[in-house]
N, C-alpha and C positions, 0 to 999 in steps of 0.2 A: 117201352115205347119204341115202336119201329115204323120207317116210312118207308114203306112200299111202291113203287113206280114213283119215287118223285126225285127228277132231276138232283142231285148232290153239288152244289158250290166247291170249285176248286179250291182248295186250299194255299193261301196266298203263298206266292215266290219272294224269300226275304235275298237278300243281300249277304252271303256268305262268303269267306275263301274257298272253302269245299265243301261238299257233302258232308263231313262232320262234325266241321266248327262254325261257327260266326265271329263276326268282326270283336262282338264283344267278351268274346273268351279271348281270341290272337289280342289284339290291337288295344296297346297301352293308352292312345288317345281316346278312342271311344269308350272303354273301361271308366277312363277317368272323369271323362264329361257326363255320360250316364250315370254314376254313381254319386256325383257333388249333388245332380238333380235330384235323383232317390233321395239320398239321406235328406237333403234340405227338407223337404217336401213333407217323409215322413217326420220330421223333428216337428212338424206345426201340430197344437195338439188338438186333436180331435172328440168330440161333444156329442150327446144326447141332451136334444133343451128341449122344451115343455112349448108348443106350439102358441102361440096369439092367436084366437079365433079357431076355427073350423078347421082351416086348411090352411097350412102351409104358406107365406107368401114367399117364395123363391126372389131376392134382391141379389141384383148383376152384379159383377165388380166394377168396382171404380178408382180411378187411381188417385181420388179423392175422399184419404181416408176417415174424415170426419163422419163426410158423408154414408159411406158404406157403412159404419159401426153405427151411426144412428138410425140407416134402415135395418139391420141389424136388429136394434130392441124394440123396432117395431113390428118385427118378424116372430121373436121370440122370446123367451120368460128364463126360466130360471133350468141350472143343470140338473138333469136325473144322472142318479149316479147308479140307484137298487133299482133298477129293472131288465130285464133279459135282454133286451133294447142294447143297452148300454154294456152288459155285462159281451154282447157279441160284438162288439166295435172293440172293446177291449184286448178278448180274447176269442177271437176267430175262429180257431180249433185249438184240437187238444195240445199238439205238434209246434204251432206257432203263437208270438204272443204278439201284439199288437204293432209294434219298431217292426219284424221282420216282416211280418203278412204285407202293413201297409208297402215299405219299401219295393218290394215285391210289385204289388202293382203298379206304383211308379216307376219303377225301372223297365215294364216291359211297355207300359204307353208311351215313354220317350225313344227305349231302342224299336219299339215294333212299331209304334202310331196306333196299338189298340191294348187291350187287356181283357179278359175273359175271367171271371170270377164265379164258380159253380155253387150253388146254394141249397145245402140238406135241407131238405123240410121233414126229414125222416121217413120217407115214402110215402108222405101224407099230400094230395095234391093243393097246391094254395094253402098249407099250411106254415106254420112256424119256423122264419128259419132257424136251424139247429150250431151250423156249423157253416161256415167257406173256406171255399178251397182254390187257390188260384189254377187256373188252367194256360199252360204255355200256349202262345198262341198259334205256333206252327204247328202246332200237335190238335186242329179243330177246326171242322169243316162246318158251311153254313149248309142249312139245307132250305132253299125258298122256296115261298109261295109262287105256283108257278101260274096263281091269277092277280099276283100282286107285284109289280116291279121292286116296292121296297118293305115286302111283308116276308116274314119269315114262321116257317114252322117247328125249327129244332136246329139242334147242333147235332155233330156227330165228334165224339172225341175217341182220337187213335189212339190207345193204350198201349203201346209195341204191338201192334196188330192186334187188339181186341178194339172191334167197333163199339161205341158205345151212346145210346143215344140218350140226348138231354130235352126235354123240353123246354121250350123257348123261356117261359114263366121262370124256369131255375137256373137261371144265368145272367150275368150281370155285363153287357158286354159294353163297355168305354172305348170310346174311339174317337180318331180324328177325324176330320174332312177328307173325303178320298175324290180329287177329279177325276178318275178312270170311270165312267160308267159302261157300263157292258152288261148285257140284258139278259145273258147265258150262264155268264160265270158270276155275275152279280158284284164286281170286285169294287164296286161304288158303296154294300153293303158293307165294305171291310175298312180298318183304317186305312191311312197310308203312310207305308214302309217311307221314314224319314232318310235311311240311309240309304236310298234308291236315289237319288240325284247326286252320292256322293260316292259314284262307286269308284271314279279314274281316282279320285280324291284320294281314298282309303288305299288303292290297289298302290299309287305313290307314296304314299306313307309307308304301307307295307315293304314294296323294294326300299325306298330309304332306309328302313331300320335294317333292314338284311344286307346292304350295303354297308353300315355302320358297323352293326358287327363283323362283317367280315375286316375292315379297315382296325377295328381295333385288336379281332386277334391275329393279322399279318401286316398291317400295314400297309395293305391294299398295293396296286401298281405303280413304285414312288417310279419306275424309267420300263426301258427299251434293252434287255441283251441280243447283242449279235454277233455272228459267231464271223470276225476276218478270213479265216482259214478254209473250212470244209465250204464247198459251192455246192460239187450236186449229190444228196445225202438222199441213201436211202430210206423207206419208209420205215424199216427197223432202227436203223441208224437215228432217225428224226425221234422217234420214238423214246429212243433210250437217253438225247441228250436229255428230251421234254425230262424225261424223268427224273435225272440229276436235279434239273435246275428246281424240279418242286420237292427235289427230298432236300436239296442245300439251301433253298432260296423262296420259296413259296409255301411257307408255313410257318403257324404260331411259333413254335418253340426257336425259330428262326428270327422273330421279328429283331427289325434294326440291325441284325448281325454283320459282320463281314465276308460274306462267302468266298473260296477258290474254286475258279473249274482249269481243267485242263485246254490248252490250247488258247490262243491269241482271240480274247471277246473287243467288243467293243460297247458302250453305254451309253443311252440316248437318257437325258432329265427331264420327262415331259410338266415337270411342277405339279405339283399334286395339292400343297395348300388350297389353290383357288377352286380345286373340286369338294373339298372338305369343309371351305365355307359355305357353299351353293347348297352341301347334302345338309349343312344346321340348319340355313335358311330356310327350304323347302319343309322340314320338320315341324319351325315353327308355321310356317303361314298353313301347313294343312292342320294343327292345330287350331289356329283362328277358323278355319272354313270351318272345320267340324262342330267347333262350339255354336258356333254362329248358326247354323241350319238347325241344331236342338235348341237352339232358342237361346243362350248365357253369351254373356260378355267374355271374351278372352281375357279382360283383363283381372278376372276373375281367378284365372288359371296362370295365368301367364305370372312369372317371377318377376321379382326386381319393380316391381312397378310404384311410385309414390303411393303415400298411405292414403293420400286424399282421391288420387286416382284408384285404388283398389274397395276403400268403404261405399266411393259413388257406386262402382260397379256392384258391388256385393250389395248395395241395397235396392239397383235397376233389377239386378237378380228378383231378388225377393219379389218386387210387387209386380215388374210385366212378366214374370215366367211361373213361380212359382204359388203366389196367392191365384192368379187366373186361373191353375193347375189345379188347385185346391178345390174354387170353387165349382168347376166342373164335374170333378168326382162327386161334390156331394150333393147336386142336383140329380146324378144318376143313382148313387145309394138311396135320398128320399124319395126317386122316382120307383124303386124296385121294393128297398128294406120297405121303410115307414109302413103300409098300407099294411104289410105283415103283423105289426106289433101296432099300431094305433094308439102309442100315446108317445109320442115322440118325435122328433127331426134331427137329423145331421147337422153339425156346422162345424167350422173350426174354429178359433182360439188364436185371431194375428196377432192381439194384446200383448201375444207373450214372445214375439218375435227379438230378437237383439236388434236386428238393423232399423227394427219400427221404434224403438225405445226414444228417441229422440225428437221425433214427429209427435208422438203419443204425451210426451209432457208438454210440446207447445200448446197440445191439443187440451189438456187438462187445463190448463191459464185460459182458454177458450173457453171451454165448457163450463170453469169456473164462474165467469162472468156471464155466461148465458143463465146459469140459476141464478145470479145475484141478480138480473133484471127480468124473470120469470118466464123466461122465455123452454125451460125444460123444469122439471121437478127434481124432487131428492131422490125419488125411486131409478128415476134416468140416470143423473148422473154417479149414486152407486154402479150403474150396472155398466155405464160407460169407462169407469174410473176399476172395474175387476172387481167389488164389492158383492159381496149377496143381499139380498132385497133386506130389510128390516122389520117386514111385513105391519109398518104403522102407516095408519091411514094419513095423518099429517103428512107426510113423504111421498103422498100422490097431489099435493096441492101445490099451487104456482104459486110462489112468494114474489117480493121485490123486497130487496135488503136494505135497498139503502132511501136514505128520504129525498122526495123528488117532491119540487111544484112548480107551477108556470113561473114562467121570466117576471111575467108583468108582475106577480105577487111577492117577488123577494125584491124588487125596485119601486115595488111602490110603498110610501110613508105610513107606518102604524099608527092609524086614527085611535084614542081613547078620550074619555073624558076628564075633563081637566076641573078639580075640585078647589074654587079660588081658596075657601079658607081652612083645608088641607096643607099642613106642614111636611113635605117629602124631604125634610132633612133627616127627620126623623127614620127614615125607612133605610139609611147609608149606614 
């Protein structure tokens, strides 16, 4: 497939140190925040279930989890496990198994704000897909419809310079909100690069650490040498003391040492602790900023923090970052997969969360009592409670457990008839 006279979409400008790294190779903070988010994300497990009705009914997140799990089984039935469906959510390609594929595309939607996902159909067009394959995102140009502000005709993926074109139908492209619109380069079609408002951010974190190691292998500038004696010193002369004072005094294998120079110096302390606190400080808070803008709690990351302070945040984690996260992707997989294989939907599996485990038993003492006054069936609350269906027809009917009657009829007096020449002694 190739597009001939049609304008080519720039390929977005990320946020690098240079031309042949990015932040998230250099930069221990960003590493670490993008990758808590990856893994989390890919740990939630991931499902082929058996559609309710015709089509799909897509329910939003909520950060009311009862409620989302109950739209949930009204969405959907039961897990396929044996179907090709299921067998590619699994294992994606030959190469990758389902932990690194998914992680994969979590990690480049949080460092990039998009993720591209290329999908075999084995040369067949609108066929089956085969295989995915995640595509970096810097490495893939749009190419738009140039009678549609937000239509697209194809990708173009740069291979180390081989062009490569994709059409649009066999790519999965996820992405964020992008306010830039621009009508030429289209860059409103593109995510948005999250690290782009963090760039003085990063670029001081950066000197920071380079600071820091420098301080730890010399000990950085603890004073001031001056020399009493020599006044006007030539530029060789200047030269050669500089060079003393960095082969005796300005090097690691140096550090903390006692040095001698020749001739009458003198030593200015400019205190150097108070700049050694300032360079920890500035480490953490661009830490907190960085976390912050990909969406996690610092206190997340952040040490030392009470236990009760670190579960809240590890479970704020979970439901406004991660389950949102989740649900996203899988509105885009059954928007592109599904219609592919036609007997199936995406979802994920929060059930099986640790940080949901404590919600999810309250929620069971709830549920519990919603079957005992028939307000859900036994097939629901199996399927609410991790259960597989039972498939008995009694377990789609509405019970009530327990015995109910009106006020007036337990307060009011048990009329019977009274038999005068009836002995009721007899009956004790």
């Amino acid at each position: 497939m190739t597009f001939q006279g049609v304008q080519i979409g720039a390929a977005p400008t990320y946020f690098k140190w240079d031309k042949n790294s990015d932040a998230f190779v250099n930069n221990d903070t960003v590493f670490t925040v993008v990758k808590k988010i990856a893994r989390k994300a890919a740990g939630v497990p991931m499902y082929v279930y058996k559609q309710k009705g015709e089509k799909f009914k897509a329910y939003w997140y909520t950060p009311n989890l009862k409620k989302m799990l109950l739209d949930k089984i009204k969405s959907v039935d039961e897990v396929i496990e044996d179907s090709d469906f299921a067998k590619l959510i699994m294992r994606p390609n030959p190469v990758q198994g389902a932990d690194s594929f998914w992680e994969g595309v979590f990690a480049f939607y949080v460092l990039r704000g998009e993720c591209f996902i290329w999908l075999n159909r084995g040369g067949f067009e609108k066929g089956r897909v085969l295989e995915m394959y995640i595509i970096p995102p810097d490495k893939i140009e749009l190419v738009p419809d140039p009678q549609d502000l937000y239509g697209i005709l194809g990708y173009i993926f740069d291979a180390n310079g081989t062009q490569i074109s994709i059409p649009k139908e066999d790519v999965i492209h996820w992405k964020t909100f992008n306010p830039e619109f621009d009508a030429y380069e289209r860059t409103h079609m593109r995510g948005f690069d999250p690290l782009s408002p963090l760039k003085r951010r990063l670029q001081q974190d950066n000197d920071a650490m380079e600071a820091a190691v420098a301080m730890f292998q010399n000990g950085g500038a603890k004073g001031v040498l001056y020399n009493e004696t020599y006044t006007d010193l030539t530029p060789e002369q200047a030269t050669q003391i500089k060079g003393v004072i960095d082969r005796k005094i300005n090097n690691k294998d140096m550090k903390a040492a006692v040095a001698s120079l020749q001739g009458k110096w003198g030593y200015l302390d400019i205190g150097k602790d108070s700049v050694d606190m300032e360079l920890l400080k500035s480490q953490q808070v661009t830490l907190e900023r960085i976390s912050l803008a990909l969406g996690i709690d610092p206190d997340v990351l952040i040490p030392g923090q009470s236990f009760s302070n670190k579960e809240w945040a590890q479970k704020k984690f979970v439901t406004d970052l991660v389950m949102p996260m989740c649900n996203s992707l899988r509105d885009e997989l059954n928007r592109v997969l599904a219609p592919s294989f036609k007997n199936g939907v995406v979802d994920f599996d929060f059930s099986s969360i640790p940080e949901l485990q404590e919600d999810l038993s309250k929620m069971w003492t709830v549920w519990s009592g919603m079957f005992d006054r028939g307000a859900i069936n036994a097939k629901e609350l199996r399927m609410l409670t991790g259960f597989e269906e039972s498939g008995k027809a009694e377990h789609e009917q509405f019970l009530i457990t327990g015995n109910y009657g009106l006020l007036e009829d337990v307060n009011a007096p048990i009329e019977q008839d009274v038999q005068p020449t009836k002995d009721y002694l007899d009956e004790l």
